[in-house]
C-alpha positions as a LaTeX table, in Angstrom:
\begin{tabular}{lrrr}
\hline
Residue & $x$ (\AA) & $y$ (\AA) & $z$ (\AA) \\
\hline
Unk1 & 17.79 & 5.21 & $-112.09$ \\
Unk2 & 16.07 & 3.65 & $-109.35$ \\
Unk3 & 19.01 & 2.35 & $-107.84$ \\
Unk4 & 20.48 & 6.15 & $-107.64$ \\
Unk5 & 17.17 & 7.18 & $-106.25$ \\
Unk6 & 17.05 & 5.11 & $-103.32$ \\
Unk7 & 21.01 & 5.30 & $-102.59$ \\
Unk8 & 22.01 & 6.25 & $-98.86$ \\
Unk9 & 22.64 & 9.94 & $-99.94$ \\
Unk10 & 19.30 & 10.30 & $-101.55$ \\
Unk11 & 17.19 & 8.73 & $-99.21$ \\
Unk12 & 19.13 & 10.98 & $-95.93$ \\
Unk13 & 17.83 & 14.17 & $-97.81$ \\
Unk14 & 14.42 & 13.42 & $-98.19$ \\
Unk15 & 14.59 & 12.04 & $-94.60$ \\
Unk16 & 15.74 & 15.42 & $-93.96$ \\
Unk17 & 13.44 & 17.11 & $-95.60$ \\
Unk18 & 10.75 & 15.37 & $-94.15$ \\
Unk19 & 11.59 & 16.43 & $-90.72$ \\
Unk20 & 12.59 & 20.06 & $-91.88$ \\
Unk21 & 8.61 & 20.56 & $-93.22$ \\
Unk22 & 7.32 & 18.35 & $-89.78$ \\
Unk23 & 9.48 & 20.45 & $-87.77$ \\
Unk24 & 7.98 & 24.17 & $-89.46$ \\
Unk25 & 4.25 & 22.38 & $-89.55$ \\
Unk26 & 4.83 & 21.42 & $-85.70$ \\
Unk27 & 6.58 & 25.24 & $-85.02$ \\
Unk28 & 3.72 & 27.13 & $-86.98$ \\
Unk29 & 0.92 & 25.63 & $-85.18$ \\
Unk30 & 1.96 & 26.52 & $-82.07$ \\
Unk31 & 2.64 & 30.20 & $-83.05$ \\
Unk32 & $-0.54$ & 29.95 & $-85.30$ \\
Unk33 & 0.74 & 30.60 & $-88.35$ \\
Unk34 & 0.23 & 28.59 & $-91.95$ \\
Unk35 & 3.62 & 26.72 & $-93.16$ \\
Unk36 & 2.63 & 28.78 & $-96.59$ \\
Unk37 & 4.70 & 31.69 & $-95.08$ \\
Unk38 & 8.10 & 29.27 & $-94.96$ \\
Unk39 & 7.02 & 28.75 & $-98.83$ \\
Unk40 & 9.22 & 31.55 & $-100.43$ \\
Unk41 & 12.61 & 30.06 & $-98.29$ \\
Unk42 & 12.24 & 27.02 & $-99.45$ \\
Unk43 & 12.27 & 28.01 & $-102.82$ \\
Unk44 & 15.02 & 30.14 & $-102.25$ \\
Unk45 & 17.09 & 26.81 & $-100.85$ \\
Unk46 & 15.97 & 24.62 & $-103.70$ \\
Unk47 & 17.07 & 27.06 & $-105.77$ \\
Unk48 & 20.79 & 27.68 & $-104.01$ \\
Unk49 & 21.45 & 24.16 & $-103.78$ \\
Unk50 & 20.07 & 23.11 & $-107.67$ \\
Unk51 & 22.59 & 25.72 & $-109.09$ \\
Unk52 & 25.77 & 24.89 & $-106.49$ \\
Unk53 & 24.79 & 21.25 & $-107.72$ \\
Unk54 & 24.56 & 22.32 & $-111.66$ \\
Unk55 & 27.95 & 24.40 & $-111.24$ \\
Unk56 & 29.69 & 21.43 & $-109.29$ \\
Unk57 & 28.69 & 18.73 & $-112.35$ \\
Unk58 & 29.79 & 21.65 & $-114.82$ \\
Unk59 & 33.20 & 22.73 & $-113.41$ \\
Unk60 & 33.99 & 18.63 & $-113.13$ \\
Unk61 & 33.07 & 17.65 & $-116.54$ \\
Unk62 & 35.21 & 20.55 & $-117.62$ \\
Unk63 & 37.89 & 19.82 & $-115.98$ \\
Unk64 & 38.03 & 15.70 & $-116.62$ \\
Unk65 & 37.89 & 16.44 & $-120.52$ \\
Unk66 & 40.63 & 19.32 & $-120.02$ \\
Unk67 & 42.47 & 16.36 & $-118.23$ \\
Unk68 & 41.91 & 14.05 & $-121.32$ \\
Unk69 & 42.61 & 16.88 & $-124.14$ \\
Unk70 & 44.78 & 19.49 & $-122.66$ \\
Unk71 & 45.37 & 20.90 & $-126.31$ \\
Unk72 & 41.79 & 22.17 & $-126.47$ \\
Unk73 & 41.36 & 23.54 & $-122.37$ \\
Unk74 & 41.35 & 27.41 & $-123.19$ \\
Unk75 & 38.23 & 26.54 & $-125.33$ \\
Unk76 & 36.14 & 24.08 & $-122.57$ \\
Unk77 & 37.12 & 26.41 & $-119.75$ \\
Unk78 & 35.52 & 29.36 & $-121.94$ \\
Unk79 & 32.52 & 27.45 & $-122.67$ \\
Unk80 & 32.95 & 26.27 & $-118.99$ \\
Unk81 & 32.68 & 30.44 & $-117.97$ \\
Unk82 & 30.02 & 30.96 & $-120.49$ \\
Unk83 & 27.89 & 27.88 & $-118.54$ \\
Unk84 & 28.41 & 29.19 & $-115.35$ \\
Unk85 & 27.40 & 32.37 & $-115.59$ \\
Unk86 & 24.19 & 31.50 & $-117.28$ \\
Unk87 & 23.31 & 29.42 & $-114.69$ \\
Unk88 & 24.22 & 31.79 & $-111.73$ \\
Unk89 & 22.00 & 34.35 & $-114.06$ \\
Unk90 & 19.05 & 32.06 & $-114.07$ \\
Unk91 & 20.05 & 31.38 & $-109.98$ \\
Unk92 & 19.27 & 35.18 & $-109.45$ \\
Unk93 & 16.56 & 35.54 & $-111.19$ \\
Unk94 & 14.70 & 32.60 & $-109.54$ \\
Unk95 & 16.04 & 34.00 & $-106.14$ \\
Unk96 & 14.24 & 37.73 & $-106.97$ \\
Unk97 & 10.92 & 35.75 & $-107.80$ \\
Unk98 & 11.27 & 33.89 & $-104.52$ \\
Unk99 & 12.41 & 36.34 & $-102.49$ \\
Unk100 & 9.12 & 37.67 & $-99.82$ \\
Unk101 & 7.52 & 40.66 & $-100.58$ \\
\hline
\end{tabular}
């Protein structure tokens, strides 16, 4: 787990996020605003990239054990459907809540 967590690919997007947040904190100070107002987008982009991530895992795993037991691939790949469109439902949902009033 900690080997995962402080691979190249990890450790570049908290880099980036790092700057992303010094960058807004440096840009709303000089426009004197509060980097609470960038709050709701950044939920909105955690929440984009968590369910293209979730989706990416779930469409692989389907397919590898479709690969492995073709006999049983109408069943995964409805299960597969099912998964996906809970988890674009949930996406939605968490993008109205996050969205600025």
């Amino acid at each position: 787990m900690i080997r995962s967590l402080l691979s190249f690919r990890c450790l570049s997007i908290i880099a980036a996020v790092v700057v992303t947040f010094a960058c807004a904190d440096l840009a709303s100070a000089a426009e004197g605003t509060s980097l609470i107002t960038f709050t709701p987008y950044i939920g909105i982009a955690l929440t984009v990239i968590g369910a293209a991530f979730g989706i990416s895992r779930l469409a692989a795993a389907a397919y590898e054990s479709m690969s492995r037991q073709p006999e049983v691939a109408g069943s995964i790949q409805t299960a597969m459907i099912i998964a996906a469109a809970l988890i674009e439902g949930f996406t939605f949902y968490a993008l109205f809540l996050c969205t600025p009033k």
